[in-house]
Biotite code that builds the C-alpha atoms (Angstrom):
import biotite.structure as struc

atoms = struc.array([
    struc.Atom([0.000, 0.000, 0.000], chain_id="A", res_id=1, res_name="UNK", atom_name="CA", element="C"),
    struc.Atom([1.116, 3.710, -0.760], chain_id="A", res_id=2, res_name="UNK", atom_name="CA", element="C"),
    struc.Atom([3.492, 4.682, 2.371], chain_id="A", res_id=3, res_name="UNK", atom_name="CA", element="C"),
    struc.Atom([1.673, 7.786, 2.917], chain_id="A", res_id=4, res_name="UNK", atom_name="CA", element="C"),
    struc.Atom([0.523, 7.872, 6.482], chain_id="A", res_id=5, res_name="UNK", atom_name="CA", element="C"),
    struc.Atom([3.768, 7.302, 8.345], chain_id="A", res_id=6, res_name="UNK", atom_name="CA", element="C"),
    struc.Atom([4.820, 10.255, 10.820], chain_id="A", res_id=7, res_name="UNK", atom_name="CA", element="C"),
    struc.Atom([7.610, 12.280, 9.577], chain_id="A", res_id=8, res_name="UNK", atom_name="CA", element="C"),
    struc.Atom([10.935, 12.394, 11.456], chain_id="A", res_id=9, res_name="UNK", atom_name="CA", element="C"),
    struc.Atom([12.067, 15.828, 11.272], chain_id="A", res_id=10, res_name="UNK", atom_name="CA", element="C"),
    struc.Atom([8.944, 17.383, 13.277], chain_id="A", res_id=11, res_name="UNK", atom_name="CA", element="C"),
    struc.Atom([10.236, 20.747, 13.770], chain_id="A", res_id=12, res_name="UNK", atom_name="CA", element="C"),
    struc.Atom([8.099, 23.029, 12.630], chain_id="A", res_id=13, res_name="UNK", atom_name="CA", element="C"),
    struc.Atom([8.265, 25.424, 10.036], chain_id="A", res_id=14, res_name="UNK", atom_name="CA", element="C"),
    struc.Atom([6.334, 28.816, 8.580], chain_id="A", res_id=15, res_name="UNK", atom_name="CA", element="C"),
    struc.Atom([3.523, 26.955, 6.319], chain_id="A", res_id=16, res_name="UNK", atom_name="CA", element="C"),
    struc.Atom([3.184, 29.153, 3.332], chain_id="A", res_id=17, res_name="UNK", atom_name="CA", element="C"),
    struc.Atom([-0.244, 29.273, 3.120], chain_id="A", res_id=18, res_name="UNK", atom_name="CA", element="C"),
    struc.Atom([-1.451, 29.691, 6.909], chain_id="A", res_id=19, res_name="UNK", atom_name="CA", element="C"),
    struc.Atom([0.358, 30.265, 10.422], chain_id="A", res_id=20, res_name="UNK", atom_name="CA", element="C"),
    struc.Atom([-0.958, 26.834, 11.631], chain_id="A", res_id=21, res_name="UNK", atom_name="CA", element="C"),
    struc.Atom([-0.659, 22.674, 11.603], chain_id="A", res_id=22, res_name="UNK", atom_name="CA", element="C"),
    struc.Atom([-3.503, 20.369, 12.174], chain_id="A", res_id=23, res_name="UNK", atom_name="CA", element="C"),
    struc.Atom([-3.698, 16.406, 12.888], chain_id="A", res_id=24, res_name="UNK", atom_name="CA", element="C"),
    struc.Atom([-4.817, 14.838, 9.647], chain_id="A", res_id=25, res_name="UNK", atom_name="CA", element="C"),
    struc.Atom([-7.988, 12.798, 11.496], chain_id="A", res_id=26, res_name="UNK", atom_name="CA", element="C"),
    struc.Atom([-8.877, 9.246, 10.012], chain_id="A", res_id=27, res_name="UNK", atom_name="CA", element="C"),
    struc.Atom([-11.208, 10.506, 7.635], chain_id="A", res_id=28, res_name="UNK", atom_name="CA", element="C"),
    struc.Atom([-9.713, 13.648, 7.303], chain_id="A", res_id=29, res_name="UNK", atom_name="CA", element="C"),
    struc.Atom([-10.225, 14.485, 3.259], chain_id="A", res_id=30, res_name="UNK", atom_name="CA", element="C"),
    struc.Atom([-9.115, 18.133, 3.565], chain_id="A", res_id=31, res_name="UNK", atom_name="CA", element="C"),
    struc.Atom([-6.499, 19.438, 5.735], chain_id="A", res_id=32, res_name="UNK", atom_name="CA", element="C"),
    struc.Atom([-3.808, 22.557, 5.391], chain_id="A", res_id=33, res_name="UNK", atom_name="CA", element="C"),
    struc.Atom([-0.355, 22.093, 6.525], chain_id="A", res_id=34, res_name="UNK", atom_name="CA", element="C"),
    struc.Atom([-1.248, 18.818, 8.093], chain_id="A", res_id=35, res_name="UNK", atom_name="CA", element="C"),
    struc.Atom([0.803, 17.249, 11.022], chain_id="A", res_id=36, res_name="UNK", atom_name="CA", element="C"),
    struc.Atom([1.730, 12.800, 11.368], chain_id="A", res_id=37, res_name="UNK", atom_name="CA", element="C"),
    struc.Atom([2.009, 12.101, 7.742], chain_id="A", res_id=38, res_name="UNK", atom_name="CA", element="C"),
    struc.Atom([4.476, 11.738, 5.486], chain_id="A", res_id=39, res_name="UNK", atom_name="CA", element="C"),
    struc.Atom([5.011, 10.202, 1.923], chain_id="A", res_id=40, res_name="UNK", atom_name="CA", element="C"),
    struc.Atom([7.839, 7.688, 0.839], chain_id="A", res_id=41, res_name="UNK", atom_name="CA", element="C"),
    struc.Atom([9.671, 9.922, -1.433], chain_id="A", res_id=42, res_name="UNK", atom_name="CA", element="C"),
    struc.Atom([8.947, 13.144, 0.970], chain_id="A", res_id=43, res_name="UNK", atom_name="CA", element="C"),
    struc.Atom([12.552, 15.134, 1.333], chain_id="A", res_id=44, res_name="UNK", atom_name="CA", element="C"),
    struc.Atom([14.163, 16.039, 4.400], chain_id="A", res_id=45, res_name="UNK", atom_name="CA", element="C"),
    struc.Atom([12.952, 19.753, 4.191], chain_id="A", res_id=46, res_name="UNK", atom_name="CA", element="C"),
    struc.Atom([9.898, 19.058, 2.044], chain_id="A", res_id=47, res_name="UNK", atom_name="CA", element="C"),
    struc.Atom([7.190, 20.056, 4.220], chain_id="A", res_id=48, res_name="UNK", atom_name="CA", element="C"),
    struc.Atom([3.210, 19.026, 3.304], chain_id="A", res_id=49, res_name="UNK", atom_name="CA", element="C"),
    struc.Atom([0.989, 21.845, 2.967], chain_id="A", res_id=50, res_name="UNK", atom_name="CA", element="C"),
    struc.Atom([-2.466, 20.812, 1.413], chain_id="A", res_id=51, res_name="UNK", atom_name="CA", element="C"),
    struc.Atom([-3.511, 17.254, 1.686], chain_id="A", res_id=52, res_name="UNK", atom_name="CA", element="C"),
    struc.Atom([-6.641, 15.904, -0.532], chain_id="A", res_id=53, res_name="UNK", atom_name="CA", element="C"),
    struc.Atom([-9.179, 13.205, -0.448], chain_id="A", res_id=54, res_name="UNK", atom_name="CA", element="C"),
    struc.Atom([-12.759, 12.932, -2.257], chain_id="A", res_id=55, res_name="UNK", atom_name="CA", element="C"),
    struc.Atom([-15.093, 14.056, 0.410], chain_id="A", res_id=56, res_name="UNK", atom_name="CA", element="C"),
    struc.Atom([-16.193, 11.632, 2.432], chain_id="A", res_id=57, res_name="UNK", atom_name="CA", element="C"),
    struc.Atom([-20.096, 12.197, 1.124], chain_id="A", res_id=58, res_name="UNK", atom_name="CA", element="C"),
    struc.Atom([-18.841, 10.261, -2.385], chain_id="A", res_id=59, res_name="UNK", atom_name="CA", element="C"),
    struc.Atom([-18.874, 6.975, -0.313], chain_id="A", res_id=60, res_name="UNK", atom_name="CA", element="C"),
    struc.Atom([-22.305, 6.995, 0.142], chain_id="A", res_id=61, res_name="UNK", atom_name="CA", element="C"),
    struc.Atom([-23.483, 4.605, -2.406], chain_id="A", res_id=62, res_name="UNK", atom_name="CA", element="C"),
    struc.Atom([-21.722, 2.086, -1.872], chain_id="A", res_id=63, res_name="UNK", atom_name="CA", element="C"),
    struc.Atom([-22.400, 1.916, 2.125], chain_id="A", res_id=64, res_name="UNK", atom_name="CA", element="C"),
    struc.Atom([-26.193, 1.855, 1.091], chain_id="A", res_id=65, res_name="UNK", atom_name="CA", element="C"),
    struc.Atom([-25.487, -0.761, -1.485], chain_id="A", res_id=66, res_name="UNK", atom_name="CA", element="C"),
    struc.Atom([-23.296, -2.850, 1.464], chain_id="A", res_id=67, res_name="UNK", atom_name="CA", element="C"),
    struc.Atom([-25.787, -2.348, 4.073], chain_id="A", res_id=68, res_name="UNK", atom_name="CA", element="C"),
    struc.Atom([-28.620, -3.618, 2.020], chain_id="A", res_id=69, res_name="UNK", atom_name="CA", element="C"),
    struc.Atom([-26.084, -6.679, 0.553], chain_id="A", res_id=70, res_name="UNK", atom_name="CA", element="C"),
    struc.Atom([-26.530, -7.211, 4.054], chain_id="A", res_id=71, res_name="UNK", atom_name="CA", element="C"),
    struc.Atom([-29.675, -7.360, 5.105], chain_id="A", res_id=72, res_name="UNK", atom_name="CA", element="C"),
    struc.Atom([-30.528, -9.446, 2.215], chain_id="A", res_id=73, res_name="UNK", atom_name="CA", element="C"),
    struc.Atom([-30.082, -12.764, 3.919], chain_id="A", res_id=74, res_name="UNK", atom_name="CA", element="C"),
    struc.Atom([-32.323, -11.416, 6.732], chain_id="A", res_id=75, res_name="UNK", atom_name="CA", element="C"),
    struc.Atom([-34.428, -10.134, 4.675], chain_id="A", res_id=76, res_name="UNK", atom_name="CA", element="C"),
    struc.Atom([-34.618, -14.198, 2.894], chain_id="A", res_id=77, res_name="UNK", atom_name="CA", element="C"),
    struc.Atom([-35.268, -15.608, 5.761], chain_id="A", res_id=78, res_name="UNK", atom_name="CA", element="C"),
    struc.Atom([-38.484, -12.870, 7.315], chain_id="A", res_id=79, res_name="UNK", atom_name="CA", element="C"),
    struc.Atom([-39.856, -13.201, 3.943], chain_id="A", res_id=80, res_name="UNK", atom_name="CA", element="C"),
    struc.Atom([-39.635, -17.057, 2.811], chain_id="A", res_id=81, res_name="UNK", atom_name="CA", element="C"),
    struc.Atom([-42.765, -18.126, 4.022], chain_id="A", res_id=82, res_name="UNK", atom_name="CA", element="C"),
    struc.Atom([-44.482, -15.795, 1.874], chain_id="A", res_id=83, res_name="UNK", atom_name="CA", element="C"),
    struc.Atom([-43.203, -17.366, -1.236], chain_id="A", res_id=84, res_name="UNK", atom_name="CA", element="C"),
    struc.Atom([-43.711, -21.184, -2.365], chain_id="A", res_id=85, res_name="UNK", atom_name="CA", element="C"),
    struc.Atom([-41.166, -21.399, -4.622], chain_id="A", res_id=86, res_name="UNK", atom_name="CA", element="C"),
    struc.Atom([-38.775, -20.513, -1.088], chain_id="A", res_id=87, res_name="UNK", atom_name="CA", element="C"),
    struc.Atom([-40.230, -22.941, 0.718], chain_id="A", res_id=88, res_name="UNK", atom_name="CA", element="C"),
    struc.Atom([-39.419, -25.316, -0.979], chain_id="A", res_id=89, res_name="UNK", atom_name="CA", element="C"),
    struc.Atom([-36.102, -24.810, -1.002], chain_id="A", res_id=90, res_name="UNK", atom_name="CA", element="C"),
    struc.Atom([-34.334, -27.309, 2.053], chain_id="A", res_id=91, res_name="UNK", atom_name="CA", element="C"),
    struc.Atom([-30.797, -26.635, 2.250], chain_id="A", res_id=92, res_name="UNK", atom_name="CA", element="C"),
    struc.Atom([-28.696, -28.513, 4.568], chain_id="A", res_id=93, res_name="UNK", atom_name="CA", element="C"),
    struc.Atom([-27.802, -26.056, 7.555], chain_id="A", res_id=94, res_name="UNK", atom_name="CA", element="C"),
    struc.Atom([-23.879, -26.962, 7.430], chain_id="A", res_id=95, res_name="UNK", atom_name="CA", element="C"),
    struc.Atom([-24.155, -26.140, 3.264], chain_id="A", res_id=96, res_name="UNK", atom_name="CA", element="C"),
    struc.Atom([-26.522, -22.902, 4.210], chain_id="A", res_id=97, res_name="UNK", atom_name="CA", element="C"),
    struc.Atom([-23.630, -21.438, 7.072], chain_id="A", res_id=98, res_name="UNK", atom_name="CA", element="C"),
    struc.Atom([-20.808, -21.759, 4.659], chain_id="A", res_id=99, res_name="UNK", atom_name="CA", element="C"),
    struc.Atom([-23.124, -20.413, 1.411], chain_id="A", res_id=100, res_name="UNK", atom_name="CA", element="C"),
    struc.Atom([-23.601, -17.397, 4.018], chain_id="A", res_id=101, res_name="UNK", atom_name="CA", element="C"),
    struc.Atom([-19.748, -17.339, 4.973], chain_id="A", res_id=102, res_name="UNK", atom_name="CA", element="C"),
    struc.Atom([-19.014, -16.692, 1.593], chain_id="A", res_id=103, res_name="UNK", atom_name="CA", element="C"),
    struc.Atom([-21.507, -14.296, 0.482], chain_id="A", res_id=104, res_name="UNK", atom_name="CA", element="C"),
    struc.Atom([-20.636, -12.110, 3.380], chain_id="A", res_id=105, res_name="UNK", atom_name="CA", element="C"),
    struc.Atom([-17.247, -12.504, 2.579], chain_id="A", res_id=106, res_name="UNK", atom_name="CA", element="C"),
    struc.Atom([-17.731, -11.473, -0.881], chain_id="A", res_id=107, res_name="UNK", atom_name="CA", element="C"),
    struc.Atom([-19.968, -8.195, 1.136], chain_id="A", res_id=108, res_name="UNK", atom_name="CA", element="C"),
    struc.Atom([-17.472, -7.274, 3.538], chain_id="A", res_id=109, res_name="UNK", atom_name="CA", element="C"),
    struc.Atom([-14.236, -7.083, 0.000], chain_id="A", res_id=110, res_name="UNK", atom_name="CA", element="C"),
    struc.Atom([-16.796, -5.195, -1.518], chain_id="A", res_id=111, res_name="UNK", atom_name="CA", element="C"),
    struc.Atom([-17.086, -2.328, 0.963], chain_id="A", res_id=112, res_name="UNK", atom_name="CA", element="C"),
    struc.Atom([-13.271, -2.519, 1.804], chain_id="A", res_id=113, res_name="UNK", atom_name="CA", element="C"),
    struc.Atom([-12.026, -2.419, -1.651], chain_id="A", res_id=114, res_name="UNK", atom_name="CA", element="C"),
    struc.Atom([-14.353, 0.794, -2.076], chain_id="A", res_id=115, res_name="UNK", atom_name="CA", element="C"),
    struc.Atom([-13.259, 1.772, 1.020], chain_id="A", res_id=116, res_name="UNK", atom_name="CA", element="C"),
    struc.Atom([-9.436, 1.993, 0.305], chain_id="A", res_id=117, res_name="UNK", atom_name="CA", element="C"),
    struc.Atom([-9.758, 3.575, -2.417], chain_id="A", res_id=118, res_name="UNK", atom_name="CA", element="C"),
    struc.Atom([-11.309, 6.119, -1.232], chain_id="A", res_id=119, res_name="UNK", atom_name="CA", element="C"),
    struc.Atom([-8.836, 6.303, 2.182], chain_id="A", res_id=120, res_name="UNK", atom_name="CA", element="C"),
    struc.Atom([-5.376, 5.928, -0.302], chain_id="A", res_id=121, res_name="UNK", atom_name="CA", element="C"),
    struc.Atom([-6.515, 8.192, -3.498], chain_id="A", res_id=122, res_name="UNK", atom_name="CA", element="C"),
    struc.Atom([-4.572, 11.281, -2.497], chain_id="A", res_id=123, res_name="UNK", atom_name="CA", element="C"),
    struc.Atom([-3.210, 14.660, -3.499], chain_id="A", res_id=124, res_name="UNK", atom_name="CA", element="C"),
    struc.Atom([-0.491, 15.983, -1.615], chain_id="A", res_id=125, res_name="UNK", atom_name="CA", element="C"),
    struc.Atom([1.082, 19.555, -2.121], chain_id="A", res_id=126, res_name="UNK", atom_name="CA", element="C"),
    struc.Atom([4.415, 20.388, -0.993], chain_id="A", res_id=127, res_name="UNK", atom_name="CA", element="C"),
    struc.Atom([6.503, 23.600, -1.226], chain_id="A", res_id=128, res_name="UNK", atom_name="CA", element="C"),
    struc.Atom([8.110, 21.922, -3.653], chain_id="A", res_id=129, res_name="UNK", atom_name="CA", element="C"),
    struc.Atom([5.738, 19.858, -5.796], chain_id="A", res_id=130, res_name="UNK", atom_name="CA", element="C"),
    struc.Atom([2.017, 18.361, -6.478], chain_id="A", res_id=131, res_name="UNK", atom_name="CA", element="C"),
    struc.Atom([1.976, 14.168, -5.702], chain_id="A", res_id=132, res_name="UNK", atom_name="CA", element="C"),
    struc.Atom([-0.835, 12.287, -7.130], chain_id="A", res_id=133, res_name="UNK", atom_name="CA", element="C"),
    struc.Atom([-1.649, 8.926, -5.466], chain_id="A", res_id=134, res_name="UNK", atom_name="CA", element="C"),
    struc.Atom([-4.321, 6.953, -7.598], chain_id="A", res_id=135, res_name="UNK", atom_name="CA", element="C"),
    struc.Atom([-4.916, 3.374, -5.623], chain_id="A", res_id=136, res_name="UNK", atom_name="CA", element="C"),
    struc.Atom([-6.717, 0.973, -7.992], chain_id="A", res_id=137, res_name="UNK", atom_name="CA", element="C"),
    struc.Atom([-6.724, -2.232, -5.774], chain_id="A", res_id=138, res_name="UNK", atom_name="CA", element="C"),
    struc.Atom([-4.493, -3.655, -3.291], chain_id="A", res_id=139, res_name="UNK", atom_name="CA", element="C"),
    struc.Atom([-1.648, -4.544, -5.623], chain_id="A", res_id=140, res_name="UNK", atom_name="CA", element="C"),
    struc.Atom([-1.735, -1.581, -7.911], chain_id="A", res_id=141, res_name="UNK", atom_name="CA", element="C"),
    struc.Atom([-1.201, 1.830, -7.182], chain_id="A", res_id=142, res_name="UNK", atom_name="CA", element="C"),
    struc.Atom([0.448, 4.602, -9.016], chain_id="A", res_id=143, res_name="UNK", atom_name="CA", element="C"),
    struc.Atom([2.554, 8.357, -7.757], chain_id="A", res_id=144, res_name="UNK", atom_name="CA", element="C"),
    struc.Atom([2.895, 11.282, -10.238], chain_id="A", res_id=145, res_name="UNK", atom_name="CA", element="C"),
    struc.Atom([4.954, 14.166, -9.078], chain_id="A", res_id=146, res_name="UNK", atom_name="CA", element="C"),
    struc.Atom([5.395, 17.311, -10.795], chain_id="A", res_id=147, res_name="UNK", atom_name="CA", element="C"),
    struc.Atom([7.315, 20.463, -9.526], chain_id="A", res_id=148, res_name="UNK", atom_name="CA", element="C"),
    struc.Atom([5.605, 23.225, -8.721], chain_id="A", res_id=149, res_name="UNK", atom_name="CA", element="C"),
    struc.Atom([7.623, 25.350, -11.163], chain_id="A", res_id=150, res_name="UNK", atom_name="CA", element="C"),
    struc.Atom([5.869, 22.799, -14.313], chain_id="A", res_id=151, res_name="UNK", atom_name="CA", element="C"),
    struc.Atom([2.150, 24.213, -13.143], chain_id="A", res_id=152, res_name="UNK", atom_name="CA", element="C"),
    struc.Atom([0.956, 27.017, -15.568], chain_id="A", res_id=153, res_name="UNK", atom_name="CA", element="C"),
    struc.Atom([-2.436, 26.969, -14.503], chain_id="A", res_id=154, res_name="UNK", atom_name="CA", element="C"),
    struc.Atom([-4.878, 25.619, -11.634], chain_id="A", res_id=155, res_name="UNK", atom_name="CA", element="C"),
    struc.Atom([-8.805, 25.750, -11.518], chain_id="A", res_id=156, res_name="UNK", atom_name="CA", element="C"),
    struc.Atom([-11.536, 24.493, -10.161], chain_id="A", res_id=157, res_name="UNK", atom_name="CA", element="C"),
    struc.Atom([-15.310, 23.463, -11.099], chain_id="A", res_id=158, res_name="UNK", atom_name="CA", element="C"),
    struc.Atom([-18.320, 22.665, -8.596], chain_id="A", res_id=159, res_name="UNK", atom_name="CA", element="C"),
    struc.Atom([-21.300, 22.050, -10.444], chain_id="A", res_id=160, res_name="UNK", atom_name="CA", element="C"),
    struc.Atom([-24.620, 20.927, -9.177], chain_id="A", res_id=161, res_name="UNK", atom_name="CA", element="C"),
    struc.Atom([-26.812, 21.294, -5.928], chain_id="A", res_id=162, res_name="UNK", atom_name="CA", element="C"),
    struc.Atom([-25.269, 18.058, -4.174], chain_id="A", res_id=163, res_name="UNK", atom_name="CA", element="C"),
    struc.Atom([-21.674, 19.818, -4.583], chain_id="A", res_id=164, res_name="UNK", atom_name="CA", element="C"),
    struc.Atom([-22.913, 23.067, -3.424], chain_id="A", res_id=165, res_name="UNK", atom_name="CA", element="C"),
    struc.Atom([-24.359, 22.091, -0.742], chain_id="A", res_id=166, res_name="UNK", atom_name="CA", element="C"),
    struc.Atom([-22.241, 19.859, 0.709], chain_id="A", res_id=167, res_name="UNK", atom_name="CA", element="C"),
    struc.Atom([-19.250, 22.119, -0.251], chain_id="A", res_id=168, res_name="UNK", atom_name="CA", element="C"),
    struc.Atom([-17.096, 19.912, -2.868], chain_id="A", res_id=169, res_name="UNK", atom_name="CA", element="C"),
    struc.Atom([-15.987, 19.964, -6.363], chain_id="A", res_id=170, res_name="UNK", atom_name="CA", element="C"),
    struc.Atom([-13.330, 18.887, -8.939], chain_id="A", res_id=171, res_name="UNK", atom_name="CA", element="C"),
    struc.Atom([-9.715, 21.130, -8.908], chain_id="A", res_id=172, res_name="UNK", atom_name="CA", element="C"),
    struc.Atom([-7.650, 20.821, -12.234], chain_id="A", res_id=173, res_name="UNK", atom_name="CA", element="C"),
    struc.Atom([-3.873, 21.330, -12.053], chain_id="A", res_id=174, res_name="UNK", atom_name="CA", element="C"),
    struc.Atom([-2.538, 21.946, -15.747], chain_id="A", res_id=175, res_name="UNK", atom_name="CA", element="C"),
    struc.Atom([0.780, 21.364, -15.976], chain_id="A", res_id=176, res_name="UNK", atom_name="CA", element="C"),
    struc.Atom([4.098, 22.913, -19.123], chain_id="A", res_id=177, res_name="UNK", atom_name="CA", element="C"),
    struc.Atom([4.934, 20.583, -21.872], chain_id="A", res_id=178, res_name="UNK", atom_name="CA", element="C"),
    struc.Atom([3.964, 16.852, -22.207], chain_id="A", res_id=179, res_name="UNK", atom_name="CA", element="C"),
    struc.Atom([3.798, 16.193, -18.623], chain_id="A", res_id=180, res_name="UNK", atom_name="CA", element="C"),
    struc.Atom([0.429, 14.814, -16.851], chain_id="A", res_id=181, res_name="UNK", atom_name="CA", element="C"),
    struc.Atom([-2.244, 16.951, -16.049], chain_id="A", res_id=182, res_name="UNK", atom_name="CA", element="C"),
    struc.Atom([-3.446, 16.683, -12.549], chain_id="A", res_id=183, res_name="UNK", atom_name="CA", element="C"),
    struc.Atom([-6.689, 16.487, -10.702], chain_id="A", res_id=184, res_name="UNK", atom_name="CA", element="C"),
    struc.Atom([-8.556, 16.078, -7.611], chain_id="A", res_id=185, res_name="UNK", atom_name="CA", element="C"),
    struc.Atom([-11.787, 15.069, -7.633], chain_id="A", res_id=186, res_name="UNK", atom_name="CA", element="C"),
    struc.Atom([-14.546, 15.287, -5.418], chain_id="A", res_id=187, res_name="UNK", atom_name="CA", element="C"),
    struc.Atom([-12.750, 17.224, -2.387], chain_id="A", res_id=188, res_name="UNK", atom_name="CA", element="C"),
    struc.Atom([-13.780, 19.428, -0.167], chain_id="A", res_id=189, res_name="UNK", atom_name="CA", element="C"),
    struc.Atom([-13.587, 22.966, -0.068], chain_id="A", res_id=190, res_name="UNK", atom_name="CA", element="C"),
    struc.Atom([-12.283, 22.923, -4.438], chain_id="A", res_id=191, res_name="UNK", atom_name="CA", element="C"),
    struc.Atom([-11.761, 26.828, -4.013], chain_id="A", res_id=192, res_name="UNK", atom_name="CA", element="C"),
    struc.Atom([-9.945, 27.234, -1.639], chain_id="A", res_id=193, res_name="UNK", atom_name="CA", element="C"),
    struc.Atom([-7.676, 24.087, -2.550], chain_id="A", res_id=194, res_name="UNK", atom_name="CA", element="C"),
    struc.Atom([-7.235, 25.904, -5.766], chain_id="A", res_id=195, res_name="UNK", atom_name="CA", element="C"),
    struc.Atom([-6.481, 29.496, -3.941], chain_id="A", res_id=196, res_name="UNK", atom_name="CA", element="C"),
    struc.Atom([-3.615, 27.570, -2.557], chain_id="A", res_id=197, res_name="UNK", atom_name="CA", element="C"),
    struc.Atom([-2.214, 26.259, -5.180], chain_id="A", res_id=198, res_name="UNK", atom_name="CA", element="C"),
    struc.Atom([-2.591, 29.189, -7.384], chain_id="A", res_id=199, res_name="UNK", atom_name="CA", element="C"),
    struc.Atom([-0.680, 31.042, -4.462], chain_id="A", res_id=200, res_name="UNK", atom_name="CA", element="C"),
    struc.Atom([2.175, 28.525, -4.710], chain_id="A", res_id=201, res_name="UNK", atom_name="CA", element="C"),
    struc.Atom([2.437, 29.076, -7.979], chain_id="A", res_id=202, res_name="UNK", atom_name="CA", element="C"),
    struc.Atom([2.585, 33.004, -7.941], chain_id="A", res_id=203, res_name="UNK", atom_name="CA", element="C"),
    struc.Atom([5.383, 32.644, -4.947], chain_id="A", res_id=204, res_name="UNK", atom_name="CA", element="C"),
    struc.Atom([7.152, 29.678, -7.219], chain_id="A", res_id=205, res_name="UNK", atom_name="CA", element="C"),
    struc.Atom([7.500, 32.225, -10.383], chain_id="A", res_id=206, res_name="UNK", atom_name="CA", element="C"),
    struc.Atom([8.573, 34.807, -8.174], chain_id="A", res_id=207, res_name="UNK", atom_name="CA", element="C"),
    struc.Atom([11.465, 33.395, -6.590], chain_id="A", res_id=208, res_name="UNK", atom_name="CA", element="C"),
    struc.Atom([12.599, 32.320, -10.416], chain_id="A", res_id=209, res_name="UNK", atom_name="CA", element="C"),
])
């Protein structure tokens, strides 16, 4: 898994550029300025995280409904059989019938943790120094993009809809010189001020050059 929430060894702390204060990045943190306890694997010495990025947590919400009622399916079976013919005639042995159930919760229970780590590992980190993109597919296949901060020409963001309004999240688009990758970060919190951030990286990036 992406080595991304290990606690950095040089704690001393340091002016954040964009505020005068660190926070504890929380469990199910998904947006947190100049965060304290994590680190990435290829983090320098002096690179210090400013922004860290996760879909808000409000993106999850279909498939808990969709694992909750996978899981009361069963119960669900069992209230309801008598009202049915066709399932009452249906005599399984009870040994059979506990491991058919074993394994279908089984198959429940990946279902909701797959979708859960990939919501927990997708990440977008930004440094002093650079933007880090960790996409998590499954749990052998991940991938990090960098770029420095000096490659981003432009950064914006879009929040369309009532959902995103209201619950304060949107899409923020980090375009980047040359052939490199374009960045994103979908579905986080807070998209504008994310992108105020960034954008003021940027303008303090091109000034020092």
């Amino acid at each position: 898994m992406p080595d991304i929430f290990v606690k950095p060894e040089n704690t001393k702390s340091e002016t954040p550029l964009s505020a005068n204060h660190s926070y504890n990045v929380r469990m199910l943190s998904a947006f947190c300025e100049n965060p304290i306890g994590i680190a990435f694997a290829e983090q320098a010495s002096d690179e210090k995280i400013l922004l860290f990025l996760r879909r808000h947590f409000i993106t999850n919400l279909l498939w808990i409904l969709i694992s909750v009622a996978l899981l009361l399916i069963p119960m669900l079976f069992l209230i309801f059989r008598s009202e049915f013919q066709f399932l009452g005639t249906i005599n399984l042995p009870l040994r059979f019938t506990l491991i058919l159930l074993s394994f279908y919760y089984l198959a429940v229970f990946a279902y909701a943790f797959i979708n859960f780590l990939s919501w927990f590992y997708n990440v977008f980190i930004v440094t002093q120094k650079r933007i880090v993109d960790i996409d998590y597919s499954n749990i052998v296949i991940h991938n990090v993009a960098f770029t420095k901060l000096s490659h981003v020409q432009d950064v914006n963001y879009d929040q369309i809809g009532f959902i995103r309004s209201l619950f304060n999240y949107g899409d923020v688009f980090v375009q980047t010189a040359g052939n490199e990758l374009s960045f994103e970060a979908l579905s986080v919190p807070q998209p504008r001020r994310a992108a105020h951030i960034i954008g003021d990286l940027i303008g303090k990036d091109a000034h020092k050059a």
